[in-house]
C-alpha positions as CSV (number, residue, x, y, z in Angstrom):
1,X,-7.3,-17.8,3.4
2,X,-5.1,-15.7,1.2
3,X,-5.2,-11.8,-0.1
4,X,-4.2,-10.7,-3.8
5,X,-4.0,-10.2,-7.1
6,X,-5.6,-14.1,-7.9
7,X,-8.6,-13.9,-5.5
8,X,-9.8,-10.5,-7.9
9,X,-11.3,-12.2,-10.8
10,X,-13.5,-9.4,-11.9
11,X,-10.4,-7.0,-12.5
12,X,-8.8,-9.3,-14.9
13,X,-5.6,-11.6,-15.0
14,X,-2.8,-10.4,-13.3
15,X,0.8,-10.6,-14.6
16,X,2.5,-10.2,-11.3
17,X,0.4,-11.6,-9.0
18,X,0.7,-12.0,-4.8
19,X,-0.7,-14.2,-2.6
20,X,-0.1,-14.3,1.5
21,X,-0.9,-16.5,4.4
22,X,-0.3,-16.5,7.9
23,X,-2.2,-15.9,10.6
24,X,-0.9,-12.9,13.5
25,X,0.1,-14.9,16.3
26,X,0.7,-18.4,14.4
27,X,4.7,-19.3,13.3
28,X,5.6,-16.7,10.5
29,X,4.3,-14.9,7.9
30,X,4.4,-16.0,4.0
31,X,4.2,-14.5,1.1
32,X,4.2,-15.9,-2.3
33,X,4.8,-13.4,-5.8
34,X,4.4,-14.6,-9.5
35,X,5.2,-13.5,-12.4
36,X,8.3,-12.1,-11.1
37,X,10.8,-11.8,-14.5
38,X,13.9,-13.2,-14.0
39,X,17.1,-10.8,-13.3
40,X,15.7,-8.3,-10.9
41,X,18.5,-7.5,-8.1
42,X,16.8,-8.6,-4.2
43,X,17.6,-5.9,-3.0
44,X,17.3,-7.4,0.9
45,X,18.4,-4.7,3.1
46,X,16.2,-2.7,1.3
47,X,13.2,-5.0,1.8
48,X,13.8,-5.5,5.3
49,X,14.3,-1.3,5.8
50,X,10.7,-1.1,4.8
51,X,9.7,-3.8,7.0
52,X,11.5,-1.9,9.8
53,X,9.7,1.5,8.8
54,X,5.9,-0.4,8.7
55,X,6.7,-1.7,12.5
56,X,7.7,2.2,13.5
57,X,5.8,5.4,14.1
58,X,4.5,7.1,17.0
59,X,1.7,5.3,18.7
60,X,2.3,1.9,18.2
61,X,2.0,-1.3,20.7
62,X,3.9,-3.6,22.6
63,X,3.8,-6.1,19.3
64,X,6.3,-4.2,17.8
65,X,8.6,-4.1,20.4
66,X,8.8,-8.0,20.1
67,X,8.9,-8.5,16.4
68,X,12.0,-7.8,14.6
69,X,10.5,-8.5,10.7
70,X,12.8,-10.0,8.2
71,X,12.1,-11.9,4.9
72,X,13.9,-15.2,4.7
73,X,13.8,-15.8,1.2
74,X,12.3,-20.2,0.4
75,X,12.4,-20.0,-3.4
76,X,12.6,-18.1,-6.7
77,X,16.1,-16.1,-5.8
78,X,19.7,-17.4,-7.0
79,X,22.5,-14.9,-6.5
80,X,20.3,-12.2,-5.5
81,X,18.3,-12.4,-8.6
82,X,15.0,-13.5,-8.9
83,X,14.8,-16.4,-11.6
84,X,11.7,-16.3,-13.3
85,X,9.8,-18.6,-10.6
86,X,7.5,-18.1,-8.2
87,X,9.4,-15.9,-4.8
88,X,8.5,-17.0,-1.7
89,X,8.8,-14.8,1.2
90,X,8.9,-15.9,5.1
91,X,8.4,-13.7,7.9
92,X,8.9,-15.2,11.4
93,X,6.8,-14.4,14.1
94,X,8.4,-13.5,17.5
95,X,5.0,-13.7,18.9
96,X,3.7,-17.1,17.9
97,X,1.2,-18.8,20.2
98,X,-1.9,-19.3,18.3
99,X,-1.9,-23.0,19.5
100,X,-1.6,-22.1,23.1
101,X,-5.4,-21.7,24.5
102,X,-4.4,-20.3,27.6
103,X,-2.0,-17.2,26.0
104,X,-4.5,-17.2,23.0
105,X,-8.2,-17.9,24.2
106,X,-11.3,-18.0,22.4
107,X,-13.2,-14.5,21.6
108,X,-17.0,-14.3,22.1
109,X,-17.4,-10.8,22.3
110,X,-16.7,-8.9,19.2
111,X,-15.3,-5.3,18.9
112,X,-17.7,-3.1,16.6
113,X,-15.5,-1.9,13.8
114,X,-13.4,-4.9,13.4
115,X,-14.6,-8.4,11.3
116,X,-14.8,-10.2,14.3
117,X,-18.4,-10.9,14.1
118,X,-19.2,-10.8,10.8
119,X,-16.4,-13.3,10.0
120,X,-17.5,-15.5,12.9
121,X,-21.3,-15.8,11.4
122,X,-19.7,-15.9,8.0
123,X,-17.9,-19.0,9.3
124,X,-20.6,-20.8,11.5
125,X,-18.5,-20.5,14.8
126,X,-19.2,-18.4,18.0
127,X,-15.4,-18.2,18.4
128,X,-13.8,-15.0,16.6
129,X,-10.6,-16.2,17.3
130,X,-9.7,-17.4,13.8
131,X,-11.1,-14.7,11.9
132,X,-9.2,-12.2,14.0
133,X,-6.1,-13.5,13.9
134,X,-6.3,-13.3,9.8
135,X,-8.1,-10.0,9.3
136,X,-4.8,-8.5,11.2
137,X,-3.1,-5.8,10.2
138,X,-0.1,-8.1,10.9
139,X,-0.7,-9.2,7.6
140,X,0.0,-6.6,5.6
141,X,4.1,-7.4,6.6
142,X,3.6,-9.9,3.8
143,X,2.0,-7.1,1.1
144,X,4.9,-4.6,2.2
145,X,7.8,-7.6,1.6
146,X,5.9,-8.2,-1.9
147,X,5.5,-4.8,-2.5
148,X,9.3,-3.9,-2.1
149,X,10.3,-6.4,-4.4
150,X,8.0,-4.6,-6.7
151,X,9.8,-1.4,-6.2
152,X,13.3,-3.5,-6.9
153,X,11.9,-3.8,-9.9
154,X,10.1,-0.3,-11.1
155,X,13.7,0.8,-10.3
156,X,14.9,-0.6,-13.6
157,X,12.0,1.9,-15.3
158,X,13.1,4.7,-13.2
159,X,9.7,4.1,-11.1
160,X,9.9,5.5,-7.4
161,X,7.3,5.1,-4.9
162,X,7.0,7.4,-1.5
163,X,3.9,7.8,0.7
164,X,3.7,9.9,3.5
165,X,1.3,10.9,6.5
166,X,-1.1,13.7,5.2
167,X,-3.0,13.7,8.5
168,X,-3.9,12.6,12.3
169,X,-7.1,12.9,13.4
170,X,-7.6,16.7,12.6
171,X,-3.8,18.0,12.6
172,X,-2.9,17.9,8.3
173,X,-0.2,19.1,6.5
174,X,-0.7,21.1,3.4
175,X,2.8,20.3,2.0
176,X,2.7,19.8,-1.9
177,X,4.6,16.6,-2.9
178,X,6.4,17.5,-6.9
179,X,9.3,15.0,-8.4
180,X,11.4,18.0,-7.2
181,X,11.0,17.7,-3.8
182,X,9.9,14.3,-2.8
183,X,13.7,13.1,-2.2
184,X,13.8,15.9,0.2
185,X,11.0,15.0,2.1
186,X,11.5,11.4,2.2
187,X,14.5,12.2,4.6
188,X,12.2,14.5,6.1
189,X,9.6,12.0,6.7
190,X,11.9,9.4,7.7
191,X,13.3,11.5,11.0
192,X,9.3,12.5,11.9
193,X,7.9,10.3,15.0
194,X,4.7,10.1,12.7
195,X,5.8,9.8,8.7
196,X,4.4,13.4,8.4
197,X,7.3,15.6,6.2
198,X,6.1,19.0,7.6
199,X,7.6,18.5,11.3
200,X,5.9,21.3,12.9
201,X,2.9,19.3,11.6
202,X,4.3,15.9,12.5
203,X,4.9,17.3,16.8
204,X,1.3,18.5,16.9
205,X,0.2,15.1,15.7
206,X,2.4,13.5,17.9
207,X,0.4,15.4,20.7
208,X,-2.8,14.1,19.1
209,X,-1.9,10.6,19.4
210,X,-0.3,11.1,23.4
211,X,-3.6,12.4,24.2
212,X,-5.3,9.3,23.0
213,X,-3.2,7.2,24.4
214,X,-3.9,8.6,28.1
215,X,-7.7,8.5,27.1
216,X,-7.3,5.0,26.0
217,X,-8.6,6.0,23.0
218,X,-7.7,5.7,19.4
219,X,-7.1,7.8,16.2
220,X,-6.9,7.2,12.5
221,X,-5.8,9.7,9.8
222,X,-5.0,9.9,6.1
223,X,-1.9,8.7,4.3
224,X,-1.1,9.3,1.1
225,X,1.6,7.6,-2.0
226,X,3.4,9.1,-4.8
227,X,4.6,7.4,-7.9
228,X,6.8,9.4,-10.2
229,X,8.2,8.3,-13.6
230,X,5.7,6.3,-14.4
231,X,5.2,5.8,-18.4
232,X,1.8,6.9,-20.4
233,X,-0.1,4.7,-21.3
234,X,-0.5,1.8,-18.3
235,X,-3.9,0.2,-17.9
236,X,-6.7,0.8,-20.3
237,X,-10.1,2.5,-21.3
238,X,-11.1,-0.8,-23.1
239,X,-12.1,-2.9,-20.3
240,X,-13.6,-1.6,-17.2
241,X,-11.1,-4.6,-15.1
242,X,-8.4,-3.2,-16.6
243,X,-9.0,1.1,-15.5
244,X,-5.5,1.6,-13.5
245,X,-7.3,3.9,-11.4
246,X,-10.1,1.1,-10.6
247,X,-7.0,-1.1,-9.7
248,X,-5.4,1.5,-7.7
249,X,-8.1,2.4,-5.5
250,X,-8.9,-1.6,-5.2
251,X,-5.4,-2.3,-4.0
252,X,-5.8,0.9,-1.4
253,X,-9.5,-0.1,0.0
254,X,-8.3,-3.8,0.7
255,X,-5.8,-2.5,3.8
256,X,-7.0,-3.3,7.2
257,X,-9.1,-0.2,8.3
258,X,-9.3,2.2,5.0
259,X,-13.0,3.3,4.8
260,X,-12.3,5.6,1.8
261,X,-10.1,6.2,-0.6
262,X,-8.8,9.6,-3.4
263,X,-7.1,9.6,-6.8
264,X,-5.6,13.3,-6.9
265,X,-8.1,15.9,-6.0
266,X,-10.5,13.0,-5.1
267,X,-13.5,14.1,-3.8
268,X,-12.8,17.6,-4.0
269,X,-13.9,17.0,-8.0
270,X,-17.3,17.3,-7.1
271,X,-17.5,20.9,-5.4
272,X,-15.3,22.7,-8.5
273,X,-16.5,23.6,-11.7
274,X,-14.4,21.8,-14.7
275,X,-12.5,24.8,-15.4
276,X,-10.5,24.2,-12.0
277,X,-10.6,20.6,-12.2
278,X,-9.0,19.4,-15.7
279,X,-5.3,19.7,-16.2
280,X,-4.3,21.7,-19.3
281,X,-2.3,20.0,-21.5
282,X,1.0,21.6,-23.2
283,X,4.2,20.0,-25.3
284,X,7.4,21.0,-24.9
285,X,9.4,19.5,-28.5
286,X,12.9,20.1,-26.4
287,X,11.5,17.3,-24.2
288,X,10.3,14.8,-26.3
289,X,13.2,13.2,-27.1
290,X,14.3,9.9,-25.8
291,X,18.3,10.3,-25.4
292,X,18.0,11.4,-22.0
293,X,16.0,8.7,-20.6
294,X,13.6,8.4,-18.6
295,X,11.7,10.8,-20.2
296,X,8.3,9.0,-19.5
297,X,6.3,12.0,-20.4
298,X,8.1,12.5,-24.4
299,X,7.2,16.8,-24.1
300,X,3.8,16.6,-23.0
301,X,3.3,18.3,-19.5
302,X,0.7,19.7,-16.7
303,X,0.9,22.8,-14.9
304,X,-1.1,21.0,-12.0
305,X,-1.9,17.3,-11.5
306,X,-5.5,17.4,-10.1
307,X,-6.5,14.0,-12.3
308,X,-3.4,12.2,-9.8
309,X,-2.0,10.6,-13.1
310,X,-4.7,8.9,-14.8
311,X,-7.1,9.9,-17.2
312,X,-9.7,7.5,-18.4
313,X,-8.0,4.6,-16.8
314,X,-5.0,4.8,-17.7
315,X,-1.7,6.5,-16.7
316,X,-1.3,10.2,-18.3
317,X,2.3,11.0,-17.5
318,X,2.1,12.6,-14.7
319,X,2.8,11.1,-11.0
320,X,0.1,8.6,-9.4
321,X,-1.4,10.1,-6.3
322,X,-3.4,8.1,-4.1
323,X,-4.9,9.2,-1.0
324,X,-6.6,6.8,1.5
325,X,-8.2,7.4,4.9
326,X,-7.8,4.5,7.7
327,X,-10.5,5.0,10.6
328,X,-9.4,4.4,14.5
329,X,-8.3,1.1,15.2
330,X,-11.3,-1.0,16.7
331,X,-9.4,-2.4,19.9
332,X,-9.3,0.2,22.5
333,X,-7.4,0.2,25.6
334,X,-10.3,1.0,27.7
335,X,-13.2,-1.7,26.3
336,X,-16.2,-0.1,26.7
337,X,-17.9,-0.3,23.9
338,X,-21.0,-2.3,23.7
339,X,-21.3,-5.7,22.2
340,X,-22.7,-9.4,22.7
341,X,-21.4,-12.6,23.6
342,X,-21.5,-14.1,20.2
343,X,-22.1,-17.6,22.7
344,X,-24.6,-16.8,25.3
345,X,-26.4,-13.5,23.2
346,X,-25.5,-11.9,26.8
347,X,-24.7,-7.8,26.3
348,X,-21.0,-6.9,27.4
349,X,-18.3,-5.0,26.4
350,X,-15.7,-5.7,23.7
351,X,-12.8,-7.6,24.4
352,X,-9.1,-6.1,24.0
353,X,-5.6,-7.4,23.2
354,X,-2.7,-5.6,22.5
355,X,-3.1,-2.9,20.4
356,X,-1.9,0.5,19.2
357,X,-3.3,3.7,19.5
358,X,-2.7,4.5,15.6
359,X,-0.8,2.6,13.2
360,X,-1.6,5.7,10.3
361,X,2.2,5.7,10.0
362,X,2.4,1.9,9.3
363,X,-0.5,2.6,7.0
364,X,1.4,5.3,4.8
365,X,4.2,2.4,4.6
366,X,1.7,-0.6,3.1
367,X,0.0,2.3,0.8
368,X,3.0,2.9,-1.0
369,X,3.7,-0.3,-1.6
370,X,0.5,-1.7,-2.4
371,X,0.4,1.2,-4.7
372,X,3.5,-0.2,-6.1
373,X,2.4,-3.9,-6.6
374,X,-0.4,-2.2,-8.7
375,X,1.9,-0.6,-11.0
376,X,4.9,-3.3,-11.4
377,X,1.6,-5.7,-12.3
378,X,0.9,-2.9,-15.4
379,X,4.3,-2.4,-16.2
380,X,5.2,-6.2,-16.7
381,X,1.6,-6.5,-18.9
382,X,2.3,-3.7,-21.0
383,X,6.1,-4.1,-21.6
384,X,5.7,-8.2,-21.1
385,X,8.9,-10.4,-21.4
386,X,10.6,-13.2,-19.0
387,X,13.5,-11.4,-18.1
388,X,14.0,-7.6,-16.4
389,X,16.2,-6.8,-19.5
390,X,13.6,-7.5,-21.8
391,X,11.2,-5.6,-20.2
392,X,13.6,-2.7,-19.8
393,X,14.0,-2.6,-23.1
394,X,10.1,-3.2,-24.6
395,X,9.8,-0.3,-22.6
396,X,12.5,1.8,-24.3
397,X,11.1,0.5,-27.4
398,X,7.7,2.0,-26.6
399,X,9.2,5.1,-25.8
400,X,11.1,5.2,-29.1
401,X,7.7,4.8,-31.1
402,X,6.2,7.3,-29.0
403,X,9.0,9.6,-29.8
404,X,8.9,8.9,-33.4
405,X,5.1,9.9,-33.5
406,X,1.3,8.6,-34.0
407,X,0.9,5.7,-36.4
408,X,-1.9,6.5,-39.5
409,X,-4.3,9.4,-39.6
């Protein structure tokens, strides 16, 4: 089984394209990413610091007191530059015993909420072990070691990426995220317990998930990513496979445990008359200029960014926000939720294994860089070459003829 880019046919070829396998308690973790241009800097320290982040927060289980997550690059690096070829990715698991059937048994009786049963039917087994072990959220280390390596690149744009914790349960911040402040509150983010940059916020959602976890219980919450400097102009209104936001919000709903998912004001659209939902649009000439690069905007500007940074599927200038909302994990530390022995049809309870109480601040770590994979997949299709410095500069040229106005009438 695999997850990315290449199993989406319906939403068109992709240039950079990721693909992962690995089951959660088998022998490691693999990722492998195309259409990598050669000449991007591996930036390793800064791959494995997100790793480290998507194994922290508040809340989590015993699992992540025995992993230590590392990518061990196999191929496609030379120098600490990727070469043009595929990059293959290994993460080791601490916690491999998916061959031992004593440590790792078979699982007849399905939690409600999780793929358990359906991929056991979809499979013809009564065993849920298999499917279990892929549909875990273990697997999104893979999509968070790809997705950095995407951000190694969108640096050469002047692309940044941060997501955040928007909410636990019921305790949300209302902080507004602008490309003033979001430096700021990345530090602030990075010393909260839960990913939440408001830490008055971020303590009473750390008493949210404490009173879960002595209830057994569990919690999910909404997580949210930024992208800032991102050019005009990526994906497209010609093809519905190609609508950025289509891609975005396809790349957000495919994490473990994300029932819905926002662009900007999301579904707040639908309860405001247009006149407080459209952004107006202004031009500043002082700021068209490309001298003073990045300048991915050229003088056009927003007083608010309600559309999160696409209009008609494409990118408008303004930052990407995507917003996505990851129910309570399905393995509960008290199993009493009813289910069926998938061998004998018996009723029961739902088995458990180790688990966490929330992982919404793991979550806010593989949105952002899921986020991320979308966009350095645009950026290499509109601004196409085989080398980082060709695509650094296809995108300057773009920016130029931008800059030196519309072509014809």
């Amino acid at each position: 089984m695999c997850t990315g880019h290449s199993a989406l046919v319906a939403f068109g070829m992709a240039q950079l394209d990721y693909v992962t396998a690995g089951e959660s308690h088998g022998p490691a973790l693999v990722v492998t990413i195309s259409g990598m241009p050669a000449g991007v800097a591996v930036d390793a320290g800064f791959i494995n610091g997100e790793l480290t982040r998507r194994q922290g927060g508040y809340g989590r289980g015993g699992r992540m007191g025995i992993e230590d997550d590392k990518v061990e690059v196999l191929a496609g690096v030379r120098g600490r530059q990727t070469t043009g070829a595929p990059v293959v990715f290994q993460i080791r698991n601490k916690d491999s015993r998916l061959d031992d059937a004593k440590r790792t048994p078979p699982v007849h009786r399905p939690r409600p909420g999780h793929a358990d049963l359906a991929g056991s039917v979809k499979f013809l087994t009564n065993d849920c072990r298999d499917v279990l072990e892929r549909a875990s959220a273990r697997e999104t280390a893979s999509r968070v070691a790809a997705g950095a390596l995407a951000r190694c690149m969108l640096r050469e744009f002047g692309i940044e990426a941060f997501g955040f914790v928007r909410s636990i349960k019921d305790v949300s911040t209302t902080v507004a995220v602008t490309p003033d402040n979001w430096r700021e509150m990345r530090h602030t983010r990075d010393g909260s317990e839960t990913y939440c940059p408001d830490p008055g916020v971020s303590q009473r959602q750390r008493e949210v998930i404490h009173a879960a976890k002595l209830d057994k219980d569990t919690v999910g919450g909404l997580v949210e990513a930024h992208v800032f400097g991102v050019p005009l102009g990526l994906g497209s209104c010609m093809d519905w496979r190609d609508k950025l936001d289509a891609r975005l919000a396809y790349a957000a709903m495919s994490i473990q445990a994300i029932k819905c998912v926002e662009i900007g004001l999301g579904k707040e659209v639908a309860s405001r008359p247009g006149s407080q939902v459209h952004d107006p649009i202004f031009f500043d000439p002082a700021r068209a200029t490309t001298n003073n690069l990045p300048n991915h905007h050229l003088g056009f500007s927003r007083p608010t960014n309600n559309a999160g940074g696409t209009e008609g599927g494409m990118s408008n200038g303004e930052p990407i926000v995507v917003r996505a909302a990851m129910k309570p994990l399905a393995t509960l530390n008290r199993p009493t939720l009813a289910t069926v022995d998938t061998a004998t049809k018996e009723p029961g309870v739902s088995f458990k294994e180790r688990t966490d109480v929330t992982a919404v601040p793991a979550c806010g770590v593989v949105a952002e860089h899921m986020v991320a994979l979308v966009l350095a997949d645009e950026a290499t299709r509109k601004f196409g070459g085989d080398s980082v410095d060709e695509l650094v500069r296809n995108h300057r040229g773009f920016l130029d003829a931008l800059a030196a106005g519309p072509v014809g009438a």
